[in-house]
N, C-alpha and C positions, 0 to 999 in steps of 0.2 A: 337467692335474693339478698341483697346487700342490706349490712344493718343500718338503719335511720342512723342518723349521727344526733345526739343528745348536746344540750347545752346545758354542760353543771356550772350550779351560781354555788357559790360558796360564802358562809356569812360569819365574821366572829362581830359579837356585838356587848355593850356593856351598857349600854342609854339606850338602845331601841333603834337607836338611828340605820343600824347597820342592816339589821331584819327589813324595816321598812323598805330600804333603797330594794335591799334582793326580792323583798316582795312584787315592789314596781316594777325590779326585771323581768320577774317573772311573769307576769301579766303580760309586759309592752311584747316579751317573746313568744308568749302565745297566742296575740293577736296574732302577730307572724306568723304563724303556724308552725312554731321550731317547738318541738320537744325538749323540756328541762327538768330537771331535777335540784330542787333546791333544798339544803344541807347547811344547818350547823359545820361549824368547823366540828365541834367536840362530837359529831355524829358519820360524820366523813373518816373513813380507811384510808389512811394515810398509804396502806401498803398498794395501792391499786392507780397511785398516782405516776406509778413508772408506767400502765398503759396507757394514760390518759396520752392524748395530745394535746403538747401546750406549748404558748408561744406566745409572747407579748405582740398585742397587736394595738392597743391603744395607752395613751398614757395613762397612768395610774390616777385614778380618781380619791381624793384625799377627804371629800365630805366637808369644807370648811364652816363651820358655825357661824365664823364671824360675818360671812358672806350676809345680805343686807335682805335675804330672802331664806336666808339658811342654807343647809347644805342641799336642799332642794335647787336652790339657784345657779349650782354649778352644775347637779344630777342630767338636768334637761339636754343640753350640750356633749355632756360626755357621751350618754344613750345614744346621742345620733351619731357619735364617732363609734361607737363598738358597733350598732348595727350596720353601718356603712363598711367597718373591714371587716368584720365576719363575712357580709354579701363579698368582698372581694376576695375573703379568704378559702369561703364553698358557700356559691350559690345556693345548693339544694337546703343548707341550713337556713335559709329563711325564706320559707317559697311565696309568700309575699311580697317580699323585699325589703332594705330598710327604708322604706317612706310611707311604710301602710298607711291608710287613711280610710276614716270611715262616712260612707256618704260624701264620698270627698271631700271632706274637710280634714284640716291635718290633725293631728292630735298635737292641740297646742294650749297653751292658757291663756288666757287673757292679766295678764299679771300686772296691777299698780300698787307702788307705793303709796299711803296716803299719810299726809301729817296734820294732825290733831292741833288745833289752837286751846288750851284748856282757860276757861277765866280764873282768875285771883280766885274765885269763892271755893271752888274743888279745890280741895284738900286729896294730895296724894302723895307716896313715898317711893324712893327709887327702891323699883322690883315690882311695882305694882305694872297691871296688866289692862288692856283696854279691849274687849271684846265686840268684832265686831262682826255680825251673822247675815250674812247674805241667804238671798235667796234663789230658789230654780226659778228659772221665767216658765208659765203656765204650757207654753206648746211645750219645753224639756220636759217638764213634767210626764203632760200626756205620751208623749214621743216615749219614754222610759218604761210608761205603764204597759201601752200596748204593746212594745216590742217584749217586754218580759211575759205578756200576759197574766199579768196580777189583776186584783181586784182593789181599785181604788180605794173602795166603799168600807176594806177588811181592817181588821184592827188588827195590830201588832205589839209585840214584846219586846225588847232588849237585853240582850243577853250579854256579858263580859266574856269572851273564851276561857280565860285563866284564872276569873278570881271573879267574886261577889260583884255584883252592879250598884250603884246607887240605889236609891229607893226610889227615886224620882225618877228614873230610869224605868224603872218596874212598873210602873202603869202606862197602861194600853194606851197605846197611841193609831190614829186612821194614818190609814198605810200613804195615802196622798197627802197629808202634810207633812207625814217623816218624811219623805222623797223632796216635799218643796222648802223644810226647813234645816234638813238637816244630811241628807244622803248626799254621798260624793261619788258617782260612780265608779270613778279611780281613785280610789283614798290612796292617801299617803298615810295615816296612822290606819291599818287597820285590824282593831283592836278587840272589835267586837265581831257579832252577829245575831242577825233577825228570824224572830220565830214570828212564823202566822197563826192567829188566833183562832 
């Protein structure tokens, strides 16, 4: 029986940004249905990279900050060039393909810029930050709950993986407003995780 071919993401990171992105890879590749393994650099055997096979197949993705969306803004794009030549490079690695979709709809964002008119009376300094929290529409919501089969009605926790939570953080919260106010089913930072009560 021939072995599954694996996809290693490999990540050196110093801001987070880097872990992030191979996080998303790894996710967008298991929608796919590709096996991967994802790796610190500083946890990755250098000596096992003469078996690997390797070969440039898309341009090198640089992560740019200054990009007007983040490095998120160039992420989207590059993803659908390494899924589209991996498919060309072995089919069987992504038996999906690369344009899975769910419910067919594509996995895309809806993404706007918005700019703020601030009046003379707000007082603010450059660096200062403007937050602004959207919400899930009521059918996402439902559509999330019973595909997961949760219970709406259950109160939850918030946990930091790495390190202490805030405190505000630490009290319970019902699992259908964490989900309408504040869950992203494909996070980009993901930082944390939920305990049920």
């Amino acid at each position: 029986m021939e072995d599954k071919k694996k996809l290693l993401i490999l990540y050196a990171t110093q801001t987070g940004n880097a872990m992030d992105a191979a996080n998303i890879l790894q996710r967008e590749a298991e929608r796919r249905c590709c096996q991967v393994t994802l790796l610190s650099i500083d946890d990755f055997d250098a000596s096992v990279a003469k078996n690997l096979d390797n070969c440039a197949i898309v341009q090198t993705g640089l992560g740019d900050d200054q990009h007007s969306l983040g490095y998120e803004g160039a992420l989207g794009p590059w993803m659908s060039s390494l899924w589209n030549s991996l498919c060309q490079c072995n089919p069987k690695l992504l038996p999906r393909g690369p344009d899975f979709t769910i419910n067919n709809n594509p996995l895309s964002k809806d993404v706007r810029q918005l700019e703020c008119a601030v009046s003379s009376s707000v007082m603010y300094n450059v660096g200062d930050v403007l937050a602004v929290l959207p919400e899930q529409s009521p059918a996402a919501v439902d559509a999330f709950i019973k595909r997961c089969n949760l219970d709406p009605e259950s109160n939850i926790t918030i946990q930091h993986k790495n390190k202490e939570c805030p405190d505000a953080l630490k009290t319970p919260i019902r699992l259908e407003t964490y989900v309408k106010s504040m869950y992203n089913a494909v996070p980009f930072r993901a930082s944390g995780h939920v305990k049920r009560n």
